[in-house]
C-alpha positions as CSV (number, residue, x, y, z in Angstrom):
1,X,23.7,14.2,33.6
2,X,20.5,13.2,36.1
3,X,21.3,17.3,37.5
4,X,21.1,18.7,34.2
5,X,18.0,16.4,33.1
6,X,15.8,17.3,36.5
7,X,16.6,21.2,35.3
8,X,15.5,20.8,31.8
9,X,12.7,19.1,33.5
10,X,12.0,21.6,35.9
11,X,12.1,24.6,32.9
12,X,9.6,22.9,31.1
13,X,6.7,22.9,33.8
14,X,7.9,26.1,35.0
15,X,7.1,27.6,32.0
16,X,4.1,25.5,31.5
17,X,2.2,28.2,29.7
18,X,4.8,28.4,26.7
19,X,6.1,24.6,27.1
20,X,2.0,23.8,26.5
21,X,1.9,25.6,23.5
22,X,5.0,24.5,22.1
23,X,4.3,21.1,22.9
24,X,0.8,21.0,21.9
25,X,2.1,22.6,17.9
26,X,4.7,19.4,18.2
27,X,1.2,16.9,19.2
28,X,-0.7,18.1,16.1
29,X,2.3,17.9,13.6
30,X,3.3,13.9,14.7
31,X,-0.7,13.5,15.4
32,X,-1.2,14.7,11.6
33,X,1.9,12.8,10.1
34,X,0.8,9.5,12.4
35,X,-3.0,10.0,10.4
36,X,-1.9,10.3,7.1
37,X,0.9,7.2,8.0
38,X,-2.1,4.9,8.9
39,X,-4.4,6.0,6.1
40,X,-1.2,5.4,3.6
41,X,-0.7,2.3,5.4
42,X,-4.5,1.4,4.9
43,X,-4.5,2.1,1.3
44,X,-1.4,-0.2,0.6
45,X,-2.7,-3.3,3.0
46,X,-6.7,-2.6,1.3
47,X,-4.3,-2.6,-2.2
48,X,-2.4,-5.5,-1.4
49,X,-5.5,-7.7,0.0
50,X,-7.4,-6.9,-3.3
51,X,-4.8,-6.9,-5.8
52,X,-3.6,-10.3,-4.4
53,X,-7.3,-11.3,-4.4
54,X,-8.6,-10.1,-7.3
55,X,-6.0,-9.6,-9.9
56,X,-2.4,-11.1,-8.9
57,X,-0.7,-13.4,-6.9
58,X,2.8,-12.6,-5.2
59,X,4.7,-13.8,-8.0
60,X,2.8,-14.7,-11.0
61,X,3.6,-17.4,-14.0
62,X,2.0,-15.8,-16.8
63,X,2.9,-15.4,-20.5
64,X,1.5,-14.9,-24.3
65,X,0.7,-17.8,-26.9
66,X,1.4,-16.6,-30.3
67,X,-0.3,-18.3,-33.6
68,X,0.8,-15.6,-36.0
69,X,3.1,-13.3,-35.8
70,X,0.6,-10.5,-35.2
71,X,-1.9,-11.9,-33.0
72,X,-1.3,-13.0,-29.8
73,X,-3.2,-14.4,-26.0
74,X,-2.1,-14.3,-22.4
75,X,-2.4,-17.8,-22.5
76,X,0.1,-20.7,-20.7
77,X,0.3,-23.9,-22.4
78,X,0.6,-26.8,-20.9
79,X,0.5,-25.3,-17.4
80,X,0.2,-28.7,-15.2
81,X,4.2,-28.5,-16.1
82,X,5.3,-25.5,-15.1
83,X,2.9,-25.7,-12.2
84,X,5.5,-29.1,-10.9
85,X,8.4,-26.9,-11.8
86,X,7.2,-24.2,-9.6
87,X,6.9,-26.6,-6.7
88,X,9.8,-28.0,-7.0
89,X,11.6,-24.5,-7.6
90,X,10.3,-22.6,-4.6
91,X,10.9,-23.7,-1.0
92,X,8.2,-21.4,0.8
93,X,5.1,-21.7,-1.1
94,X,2.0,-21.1,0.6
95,X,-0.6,-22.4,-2.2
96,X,-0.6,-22.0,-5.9
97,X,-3.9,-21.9,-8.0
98,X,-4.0,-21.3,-11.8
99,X,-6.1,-18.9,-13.0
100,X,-7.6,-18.0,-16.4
101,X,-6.8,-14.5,-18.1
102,X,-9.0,-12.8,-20.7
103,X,-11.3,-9.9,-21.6
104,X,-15.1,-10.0,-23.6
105,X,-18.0,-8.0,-23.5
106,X,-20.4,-8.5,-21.0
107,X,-24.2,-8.0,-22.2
108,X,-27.4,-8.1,-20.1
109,X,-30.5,-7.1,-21.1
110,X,-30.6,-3.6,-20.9
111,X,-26.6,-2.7,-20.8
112,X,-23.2,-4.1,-21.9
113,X,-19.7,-3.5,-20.8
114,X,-16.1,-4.3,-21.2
115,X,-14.7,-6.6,-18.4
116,X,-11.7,-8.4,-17.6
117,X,-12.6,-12.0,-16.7
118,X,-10.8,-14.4,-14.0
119,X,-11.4,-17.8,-14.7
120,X,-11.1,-20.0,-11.3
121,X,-11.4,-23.4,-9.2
122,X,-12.8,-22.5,-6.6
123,X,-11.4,-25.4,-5.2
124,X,-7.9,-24.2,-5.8
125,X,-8.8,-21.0,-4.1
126,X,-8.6,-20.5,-0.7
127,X,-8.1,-16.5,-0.8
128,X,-11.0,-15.8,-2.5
129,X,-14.0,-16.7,0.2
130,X,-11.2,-14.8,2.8
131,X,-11.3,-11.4,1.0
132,X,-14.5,-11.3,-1.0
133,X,-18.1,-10.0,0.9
134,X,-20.7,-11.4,-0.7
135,X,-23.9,-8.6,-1.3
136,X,-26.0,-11.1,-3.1
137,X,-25.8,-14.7,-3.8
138,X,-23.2,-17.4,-2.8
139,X,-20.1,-17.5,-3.3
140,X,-19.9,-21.2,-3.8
141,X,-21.7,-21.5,-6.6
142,X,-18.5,-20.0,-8.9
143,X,-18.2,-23.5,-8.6
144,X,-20.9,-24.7,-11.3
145,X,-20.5,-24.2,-14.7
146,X,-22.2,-21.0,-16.7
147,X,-22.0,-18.9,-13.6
148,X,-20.7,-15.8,-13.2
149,X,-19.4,-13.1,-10.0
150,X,-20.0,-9.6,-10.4
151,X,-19.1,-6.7,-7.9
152,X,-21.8,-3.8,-7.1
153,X,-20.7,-1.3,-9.5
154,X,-21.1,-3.9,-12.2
155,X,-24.6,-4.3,-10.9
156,X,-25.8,-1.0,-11.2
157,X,-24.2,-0.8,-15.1
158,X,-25.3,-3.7,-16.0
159,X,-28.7,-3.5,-14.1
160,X,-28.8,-7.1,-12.8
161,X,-29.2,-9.1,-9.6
162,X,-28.6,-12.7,-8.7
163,X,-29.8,-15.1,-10.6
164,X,-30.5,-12.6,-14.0
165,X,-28.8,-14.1,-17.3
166,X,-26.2,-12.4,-19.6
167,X,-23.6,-13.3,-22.4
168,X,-20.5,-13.1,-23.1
169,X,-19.5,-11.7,-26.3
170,X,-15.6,-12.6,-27.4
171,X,-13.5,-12.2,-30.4
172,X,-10.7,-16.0,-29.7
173,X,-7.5,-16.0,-30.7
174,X,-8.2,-17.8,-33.9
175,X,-10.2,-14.8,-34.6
176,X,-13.5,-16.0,-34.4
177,X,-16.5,-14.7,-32.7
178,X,-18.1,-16.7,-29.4
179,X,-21.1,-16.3,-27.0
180,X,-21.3,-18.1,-23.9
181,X,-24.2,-17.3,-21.6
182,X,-24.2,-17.4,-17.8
183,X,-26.4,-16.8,-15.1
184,X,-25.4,-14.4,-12.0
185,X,-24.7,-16.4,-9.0
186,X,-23.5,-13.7,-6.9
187,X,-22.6,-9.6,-6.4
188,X,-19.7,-8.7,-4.5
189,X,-19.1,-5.5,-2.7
190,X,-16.7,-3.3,-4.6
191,X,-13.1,-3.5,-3.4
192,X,-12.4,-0.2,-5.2
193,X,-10.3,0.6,-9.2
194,X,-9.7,-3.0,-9.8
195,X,-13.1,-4.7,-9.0
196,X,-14.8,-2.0,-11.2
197,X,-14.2,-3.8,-14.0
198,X,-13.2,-7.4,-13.0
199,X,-15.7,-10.4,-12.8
200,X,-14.8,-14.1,-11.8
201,X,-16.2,-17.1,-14.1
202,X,-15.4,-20.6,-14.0
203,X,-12.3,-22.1,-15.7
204,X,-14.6,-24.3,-17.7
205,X,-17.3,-21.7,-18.8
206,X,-14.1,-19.2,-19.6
207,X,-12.6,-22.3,-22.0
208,X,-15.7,-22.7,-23.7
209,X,-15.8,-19.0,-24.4
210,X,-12.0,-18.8,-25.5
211,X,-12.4,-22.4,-27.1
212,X,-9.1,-23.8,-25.4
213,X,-8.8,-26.5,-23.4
214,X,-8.0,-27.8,-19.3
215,X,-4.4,-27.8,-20.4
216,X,-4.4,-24.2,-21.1
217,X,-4.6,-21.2,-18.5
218,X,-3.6,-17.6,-18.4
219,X,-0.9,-17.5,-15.4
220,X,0.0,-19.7,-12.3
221,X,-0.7,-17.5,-9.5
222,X,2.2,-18.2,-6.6
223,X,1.2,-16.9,-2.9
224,X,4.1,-17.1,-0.6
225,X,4.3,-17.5,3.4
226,X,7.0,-14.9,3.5
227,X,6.5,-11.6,1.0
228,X,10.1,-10.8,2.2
229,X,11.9,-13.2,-0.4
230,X,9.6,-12.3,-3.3
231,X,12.8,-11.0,-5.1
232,X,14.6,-13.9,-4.5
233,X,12.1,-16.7,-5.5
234,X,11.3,-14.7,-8.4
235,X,15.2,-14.9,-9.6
236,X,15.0,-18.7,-8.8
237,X,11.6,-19.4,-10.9
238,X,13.5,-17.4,-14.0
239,X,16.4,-19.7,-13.7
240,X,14.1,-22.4,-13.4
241,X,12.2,-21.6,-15.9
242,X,15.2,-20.7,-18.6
243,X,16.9,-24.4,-17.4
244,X,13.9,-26.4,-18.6
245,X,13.9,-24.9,-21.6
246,X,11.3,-22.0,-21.5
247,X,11.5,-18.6,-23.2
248,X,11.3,-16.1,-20.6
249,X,10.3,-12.6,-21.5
250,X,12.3,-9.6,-19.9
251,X,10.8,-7.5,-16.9
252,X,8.5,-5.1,-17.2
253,X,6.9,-3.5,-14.4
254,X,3.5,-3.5,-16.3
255,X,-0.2,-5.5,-16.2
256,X,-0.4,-8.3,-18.9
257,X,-2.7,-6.5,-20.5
258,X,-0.1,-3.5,-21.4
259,X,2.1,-5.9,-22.7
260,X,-0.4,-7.0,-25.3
261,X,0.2,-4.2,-27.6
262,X,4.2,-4.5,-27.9
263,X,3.8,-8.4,-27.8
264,X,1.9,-7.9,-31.0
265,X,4.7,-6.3,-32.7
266,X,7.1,-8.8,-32.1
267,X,8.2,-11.3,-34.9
268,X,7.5,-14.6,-33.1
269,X,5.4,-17.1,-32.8
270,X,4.9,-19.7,-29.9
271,X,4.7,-19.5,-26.2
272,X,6.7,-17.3,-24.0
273,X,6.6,-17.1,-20.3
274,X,6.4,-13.6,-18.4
275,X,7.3,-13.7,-14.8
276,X,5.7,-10.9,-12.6
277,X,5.3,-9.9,-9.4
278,X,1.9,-8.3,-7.6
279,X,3.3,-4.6,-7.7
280,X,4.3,-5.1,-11.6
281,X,0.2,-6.4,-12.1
282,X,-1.1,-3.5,-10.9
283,X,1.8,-0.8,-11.1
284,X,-1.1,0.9,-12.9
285,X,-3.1,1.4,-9.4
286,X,0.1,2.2,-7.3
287,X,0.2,5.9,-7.7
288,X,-2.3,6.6,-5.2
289,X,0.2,5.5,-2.5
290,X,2.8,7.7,-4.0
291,X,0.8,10.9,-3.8
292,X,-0.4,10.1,-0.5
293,X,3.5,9.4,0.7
294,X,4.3,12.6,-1.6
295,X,1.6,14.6,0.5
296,X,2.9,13.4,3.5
297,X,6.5,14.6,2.7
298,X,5.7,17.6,1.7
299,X,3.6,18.5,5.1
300,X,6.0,16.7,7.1
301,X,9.0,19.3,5.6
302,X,6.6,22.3,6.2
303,X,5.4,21.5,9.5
304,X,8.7,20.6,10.8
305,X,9.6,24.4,9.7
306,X,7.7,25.5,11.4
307,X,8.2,23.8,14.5
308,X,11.7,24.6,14.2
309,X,11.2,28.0,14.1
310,X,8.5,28.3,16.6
311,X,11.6,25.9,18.9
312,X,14.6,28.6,18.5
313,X,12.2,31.1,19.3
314,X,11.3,29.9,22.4
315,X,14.9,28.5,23.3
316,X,16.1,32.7,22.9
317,X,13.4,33.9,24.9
318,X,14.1,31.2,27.5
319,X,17.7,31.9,27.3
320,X,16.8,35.7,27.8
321,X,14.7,34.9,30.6
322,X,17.6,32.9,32.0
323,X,20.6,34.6,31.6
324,X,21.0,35.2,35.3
325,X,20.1,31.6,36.0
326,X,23.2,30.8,33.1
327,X,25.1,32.8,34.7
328,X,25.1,31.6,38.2
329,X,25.1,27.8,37.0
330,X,28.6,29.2,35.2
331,X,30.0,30.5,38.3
332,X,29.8,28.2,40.2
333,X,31.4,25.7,37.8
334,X,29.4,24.2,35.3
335,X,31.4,24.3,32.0
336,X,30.0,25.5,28.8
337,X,29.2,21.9,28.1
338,X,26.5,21.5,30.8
339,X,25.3,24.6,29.8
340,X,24.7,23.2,25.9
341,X,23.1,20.4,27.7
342,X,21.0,21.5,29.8
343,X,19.0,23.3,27.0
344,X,19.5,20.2,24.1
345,X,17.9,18.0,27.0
346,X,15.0,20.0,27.2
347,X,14.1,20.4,23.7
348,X,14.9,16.9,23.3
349,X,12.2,16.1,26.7
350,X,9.6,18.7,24.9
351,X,9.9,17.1,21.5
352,X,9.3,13.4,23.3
353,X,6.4,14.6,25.6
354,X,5.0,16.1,22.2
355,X,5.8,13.3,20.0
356,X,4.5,10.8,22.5
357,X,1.0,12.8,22.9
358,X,1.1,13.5,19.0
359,X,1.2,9.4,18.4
360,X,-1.2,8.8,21.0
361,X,-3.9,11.5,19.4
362,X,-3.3,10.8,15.9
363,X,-3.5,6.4,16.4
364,X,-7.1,7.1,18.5
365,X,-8.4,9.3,15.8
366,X,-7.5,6.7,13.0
367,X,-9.1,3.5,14.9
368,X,-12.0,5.6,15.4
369,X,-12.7,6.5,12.4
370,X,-11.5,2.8,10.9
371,X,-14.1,1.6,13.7
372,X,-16.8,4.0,12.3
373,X,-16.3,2.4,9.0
374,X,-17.5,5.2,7.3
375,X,-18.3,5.0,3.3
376,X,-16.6,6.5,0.7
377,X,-17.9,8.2,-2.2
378,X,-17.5,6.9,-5.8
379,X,-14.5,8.9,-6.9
380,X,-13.2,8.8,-3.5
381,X,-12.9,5.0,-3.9
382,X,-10.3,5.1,-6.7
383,X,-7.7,6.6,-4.1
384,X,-8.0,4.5,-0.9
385,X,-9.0,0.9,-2.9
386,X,-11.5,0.7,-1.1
387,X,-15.7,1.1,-0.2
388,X,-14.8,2.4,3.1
389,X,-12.2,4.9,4.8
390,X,-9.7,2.1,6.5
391,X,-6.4,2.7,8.4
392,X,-4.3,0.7,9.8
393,X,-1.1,1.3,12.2
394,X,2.4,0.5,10.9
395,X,4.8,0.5,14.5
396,X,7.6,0.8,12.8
397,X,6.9,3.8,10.5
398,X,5.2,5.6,13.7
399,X,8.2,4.8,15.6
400,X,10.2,6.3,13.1
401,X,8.1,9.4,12.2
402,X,8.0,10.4,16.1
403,X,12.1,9.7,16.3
404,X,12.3,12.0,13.5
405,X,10.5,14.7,15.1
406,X,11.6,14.5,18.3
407,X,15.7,14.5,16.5
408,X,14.8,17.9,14.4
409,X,13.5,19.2,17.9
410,X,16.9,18.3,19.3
411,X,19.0,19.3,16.1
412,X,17.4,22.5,16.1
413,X,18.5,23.2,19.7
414,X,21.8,23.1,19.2
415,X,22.2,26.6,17.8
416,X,20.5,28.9,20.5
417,X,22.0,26.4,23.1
418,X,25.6,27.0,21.8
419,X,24.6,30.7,22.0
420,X,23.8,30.1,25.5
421,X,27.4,28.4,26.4
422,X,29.2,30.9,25.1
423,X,27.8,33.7,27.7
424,X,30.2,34.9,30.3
425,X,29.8,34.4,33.7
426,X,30.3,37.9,35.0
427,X,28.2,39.6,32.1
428,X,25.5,36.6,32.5
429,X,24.8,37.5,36.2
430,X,25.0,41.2,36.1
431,X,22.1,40.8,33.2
432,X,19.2,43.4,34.3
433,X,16.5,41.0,32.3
């Protein structure tokens, strides 16, 4: 086997001119495959940080408070409860915080918008000064009552800057109309889809505008050490939950806020629990990292096509080239199996040396561009999450994009290598070339 490996060896740098150019189309396809990987990778750790941040934890206590039949509020009653129940439930918790759910109209002096509000403790928040870049203003101040976080893009809309005073406009649950206003304390800088139309008030200032009270939230927001066993803690809080006597509604892999609608049409009144996960929150902003992976397929199948092609074509010219060579190695007693061998070893050793150099390129291009941290253009935000083009390396996915490779390189030599084996001795060496 070392024989047959220092031959396929040997061919390959003998042939330098045609292994070069075979090698270097091999490079570009893994150094193309390992770019997109890291910007797909980027996008989902970018998603993850500022979904987990901004609109979900990793398993989420939510649910809807019914007065009437036909009007309902992702509100949680008596939360304190189910908060203990959690704790008690869940063996790996990293922190839990609960966080306030709702939606108003935003009004400044010269604009108004829609916005989905997030009422916190700051104190009960650790994540938040982690992930969130303060533009303008402190953070800290969420803190203090009648204060309000807005992102940049918010800014612009609502033409504000810290320290400017708006109201909030809502229609409760008891259907009647409130105004609370509140004084910017700070501008973020956009995290991309979700922050476009998120802002973060104080649990106290977001009770006074819903008119409940400090014993009512709008989910328990569960962050875990491990992510790993957010299937299996989810199936222990539902069991938890249903024990102690909770209505617990059935999955759905949608935002709250989708739910609202069919919740509405439901004959019930009450509370009811709705247990989620951070991919169910924003499901709605996943799809990016499908067409990205989706892209990435669909090159990956092309370009290895090609490559294939572009490897049999070389393996018959190099077995044309050789059939003297074949022939000789055949006479003097290799079997048809070395002969298989020989050439599978070599397309295997090109595909490596071309993989290995294809990783190499394509994980320098993508930290120097993260490194660049250049900016992204408005509609090119809603894609990657994020105010700036960010990648990040996944080992494992390279690892198996370059095995992949370098196996259809080997696979692919089979055929023109069992052509090769099959050659007879005497007709092999008196080949004219």
């Amino acid at each position: 086997m070392k024989q047959l490996f220092l031959i396929a060896v040997r061919n390959i740098f003998t042939h330098s001119r045609r292994s070069l150019l075979l090698g270097g189309a091999i490079a570009g396809v893994t150094a193309l495959l390992v770019f997109l990987g890291c910007l797909s990778t980027g996008v989902r750790q970018t998603l993850l940080e500022a979904g987990t941040t901004v609109a979900t934890g990793h398993i989420n206590v939510g649910g809807f408070y019914k007065v009437t039949a036909g009007q309902s509020a992702p509100l949680v009653t008596d939360y304190k409860k189910i908060e203990d129940i959690v704790r008690k439930t869940l063996p790996d918790i990293d922190f839990v915080t609960a966080r306030g759910r709702g939606w108003a109209r935003l009004v400044s002096d010269q604009a108004s918008m829609q916005v989905g509000i997030a009422g916190v403790e700051m104190a009960n928040e650790p994540g938040l000064p982690k992930v969130l870049k303060m533009k303008e203003g402190k953070l800290d101040d969420l803190a203090k009552p009648g204060n309000v976080l807005i992102f940049e893009s918010e800014a612009k809309k609502l033409k504000v800057k810290t320290g400017d005073s708006m109201v909030f406009s809502v229609l409760t649950d008891r259907g009647v109309n409130n105004t609370v206003d509140v004084r910017v304390c700070g501008i973020a800088e956009d995290m991309g889809l979700m922050t476009s139309f998120n802002v973060f008030l104080s649990q106290e200032t977001l009770n006074r505008l819903d008119q409940t009270n400090e014993t009512t939230t709008g989910a328990i927001l569960i962050y875990l050490k491990n992510m790993k066993r957010i299937p299996q803690d989810l199936d222990l809080l539902r069991k938890a939950m249903t024990a102690n006597g909770y209505t617990v509604m059935d999955s759905a892999s949608k935002a709250f806020w989708m739910k609202l609608a069919e919740v509405n049409r439901e004959e019930w009144t009450g509370q009811k629990l709705d247990l989620t996960t951070w991919e169910d929150e924003i499901s709605y902003v996943s799809w990016n990292l499908k067409a990205i992976d989706g892209l990435t397929f669909l090159l990956t199948t092309v370009l290895l096509i090609i490559i294939a092609v572009g490897i049999m074509n070389t393996l018959w010219i190099a077995i044309r080239e050789r059939t003297r060579e074949i022939g000789t190695l055949r006479a003097i007693g290799m079997q048809r199996g070395g002969v298989m061998s020989m050439f599978v070893i070599e397309a295997f050793c090109l595909g490596a040396m071309g993989t290995g150099a294809g990783v190499l390129l394509g994980i320098a291009i993508s930290m120097l561009l993260n490194a660049l941290h250049i900016p992204l253009p408005p509609g090119a935000q809603f894609f990657t999450m994020s105010s700036n083009l960010r990648f990040a390396v996944d080992p494992v996915r390279i690892l198996m994009e370059a095995a992949t490779i370098t196996l259809c390189c080997t696979l692919i030599s089979l055929i023109p290598s069992f052509k090769a084996a099959r050659m007879r001795p005497v007709t092999a060496i008196s080949h004219l070339g």
